[in-house]
N, C-alpha and C positions, 0 to 999 in steps of 0.2 A: 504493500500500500504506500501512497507516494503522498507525502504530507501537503499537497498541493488542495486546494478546495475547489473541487468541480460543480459542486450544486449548493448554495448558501441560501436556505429561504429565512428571510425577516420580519416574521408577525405578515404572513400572507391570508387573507381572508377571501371568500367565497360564500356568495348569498345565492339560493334559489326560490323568489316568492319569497314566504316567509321562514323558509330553514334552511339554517346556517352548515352547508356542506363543507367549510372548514373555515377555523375557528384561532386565526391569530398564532397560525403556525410559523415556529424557528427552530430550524436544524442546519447543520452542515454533513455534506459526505467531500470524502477524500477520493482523490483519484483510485484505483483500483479496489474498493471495497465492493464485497455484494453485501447488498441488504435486504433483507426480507420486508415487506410491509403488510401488517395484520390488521384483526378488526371486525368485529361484526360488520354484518350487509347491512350498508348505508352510514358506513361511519366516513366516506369522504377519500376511499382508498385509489377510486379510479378517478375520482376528480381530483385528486391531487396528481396523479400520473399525467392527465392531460392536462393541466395545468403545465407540471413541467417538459411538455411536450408541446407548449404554445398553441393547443387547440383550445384551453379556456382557459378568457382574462381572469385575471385577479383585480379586485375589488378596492384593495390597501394593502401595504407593507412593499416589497423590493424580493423579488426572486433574481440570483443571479449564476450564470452556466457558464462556466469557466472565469469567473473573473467579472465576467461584464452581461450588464442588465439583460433579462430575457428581450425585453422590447428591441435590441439594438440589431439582434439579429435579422437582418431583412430583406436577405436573400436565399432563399429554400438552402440552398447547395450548400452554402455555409453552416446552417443549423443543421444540415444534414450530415456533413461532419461531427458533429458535435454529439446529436442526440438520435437513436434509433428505436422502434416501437414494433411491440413484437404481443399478439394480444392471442384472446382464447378461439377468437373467429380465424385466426390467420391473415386477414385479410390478402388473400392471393386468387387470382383470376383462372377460374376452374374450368375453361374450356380453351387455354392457353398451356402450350409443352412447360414441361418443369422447367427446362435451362430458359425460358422465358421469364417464369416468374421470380428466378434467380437472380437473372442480369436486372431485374428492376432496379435491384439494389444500385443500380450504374447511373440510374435516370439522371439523377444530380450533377453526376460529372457530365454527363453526353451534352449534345445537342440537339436538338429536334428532329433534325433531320438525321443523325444517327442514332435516336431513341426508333424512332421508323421505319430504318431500313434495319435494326436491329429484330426486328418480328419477322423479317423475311429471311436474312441471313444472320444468324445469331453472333452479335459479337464480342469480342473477349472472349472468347468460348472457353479457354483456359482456365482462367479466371475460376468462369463456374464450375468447369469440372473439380477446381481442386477446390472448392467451396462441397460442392454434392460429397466427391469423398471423401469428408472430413466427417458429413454425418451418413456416411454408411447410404446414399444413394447414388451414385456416380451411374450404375446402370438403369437410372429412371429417368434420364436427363431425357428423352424426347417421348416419355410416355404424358397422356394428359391428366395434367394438376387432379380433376376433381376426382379419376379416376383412382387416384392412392388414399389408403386407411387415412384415420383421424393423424397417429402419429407421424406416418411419413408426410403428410403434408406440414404438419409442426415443425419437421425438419429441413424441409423446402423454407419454409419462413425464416429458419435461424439460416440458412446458407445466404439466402439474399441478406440476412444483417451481415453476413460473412465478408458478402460483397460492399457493402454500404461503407464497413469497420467504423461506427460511431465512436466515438469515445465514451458514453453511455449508450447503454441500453434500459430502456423502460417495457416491462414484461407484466403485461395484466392477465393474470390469472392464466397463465401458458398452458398450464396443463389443467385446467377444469373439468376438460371434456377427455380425458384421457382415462384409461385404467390404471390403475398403481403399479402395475407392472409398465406400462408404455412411456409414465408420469415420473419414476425413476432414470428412466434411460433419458428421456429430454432435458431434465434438470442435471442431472451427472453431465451430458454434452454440453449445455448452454455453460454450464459455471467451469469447467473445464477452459471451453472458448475463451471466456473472459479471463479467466485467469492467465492462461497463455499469453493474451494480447493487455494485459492491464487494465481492462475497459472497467468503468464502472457500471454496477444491473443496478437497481431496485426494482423486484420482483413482485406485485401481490398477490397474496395467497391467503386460499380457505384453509389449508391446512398447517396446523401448525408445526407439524412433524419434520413437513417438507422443510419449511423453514430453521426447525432447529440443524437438520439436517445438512443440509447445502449454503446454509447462509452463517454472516461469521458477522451479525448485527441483526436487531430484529429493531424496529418503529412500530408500535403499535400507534391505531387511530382509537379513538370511540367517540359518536357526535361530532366528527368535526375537530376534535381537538386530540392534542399530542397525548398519549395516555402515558407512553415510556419509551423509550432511546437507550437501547442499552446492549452489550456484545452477547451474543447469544449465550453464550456460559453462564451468563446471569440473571438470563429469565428464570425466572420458578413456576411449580406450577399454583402456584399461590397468586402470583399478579395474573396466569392465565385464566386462572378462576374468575377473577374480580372484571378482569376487560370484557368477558363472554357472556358475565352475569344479567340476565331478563331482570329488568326491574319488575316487580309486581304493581298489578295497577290496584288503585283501593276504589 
């Protein structure tokens, strides 16, 4: 982990109508940490992802991605270096070959006119193939996307971050739709990846297992606000009790 601070949020607030999806949050991550991010459904976990992924404003406070203001970034290509999103839908184009939805990860650098001719003649081919065999598909590269299982396409998704190499990665809920057996193997890959390459993930997750597991920092949310920040060695299951607790209604 590199003492550098890649993501520094300052009392960052988010309203919807009248509930508060977060709530005057500050933290800092260091370059190469993975973090786990937990919480019951609706504490604020994927709105904070997309937040730091510049799809929703913040309301007050100062988020900042490498140093300098999210707002400054304001050219796709540039934040696309910088930050990569990797989610439970995939988002990958299912009637498109795999080495297709691989090279997406290239969009950024190309130019239009070779994002275009890149669908007829696939380019950088290289590229993707050692992105595929890095997750065990190099021989799916011209089969179609929609046609492979839940996990192989999760792996098609991390190979296009392959290609993209953000300096983060932001991971909502990757493996949701997985079996624990499938949800193992993506998470062992993805945190392997980064670690290899230094990147930093913040990950969230229903499970907490996975988390203690694969992540070496856990954030907890609850309403909106910060619940705990802390190196996973030191979660208990005492504060997991207390975050997941149902209030009783009287």
């Amino acid at each position: 982990m590199s003492s550098k601070k890649i993501i520094e949020a300052n009392s960052i607030s988010k309203h919807y109508e009248r509930k508060i999806a977060l709530s005057s949050l500050s933290f800092s991550i260091h370059q190469g940490e993975t973090v786990a991010l937990i919480g019951p459904s609706g504490a604020g976990k994927t709105t904070l992802l997309n937040t730091i992924a510049g799809l929703i404003p913040i309301e007050t406070g100062g988020l900042l991605i490498d140093g300098h203001p999210l707002t400054s970034y304001k050219k796709r290509k540039a934040f696309a270096k910088k930050v990569g999103v990797i989610r439970q839908q995939f988002d990958l184009i299912g009637p498109l070959a795999v080495i297709h939805n691989v090279l997406a990860g290239k969009l950024a650098d190309w130019s239009l006119i070779k994002s275009v001719f890149s669908l007829l003649l696939p380019q950088e081919k290289a590229a993707a193939f050692k992105a595929l065999e890095k997750v065990g598909l190099s021989n799916k590269a011209y089969e179609i996307t929609s046609t492979l299982s839940g996990g192989e396409q999760q792996r098609v998704a991390m190979a296009r971050l392959m290609i993209q190499n953000p300096e983060i990665i932001l991971a909502d809920e990757p493996v949701a739709s997985l079996d624990p057996a499938r949800a193992d193997d993506i998470l062992t890959m993805l945190t392997n990846i980064v670690n290899e390459k230094n990147q930093t993930i913040i990950a969230s997750l229903h499970s907490v297992d996975y988390a203690r597991k694969y992540f070496t920092r856990i954030l907890a949310l609850k309403d909106g606000e910060l619940f705990f920040d802390l190196p996973t060695e030191k979660v208990t299951d005492e504060m997991l009790a207390e975050l997941y607790q149902i209030k009783e209604s009287s």
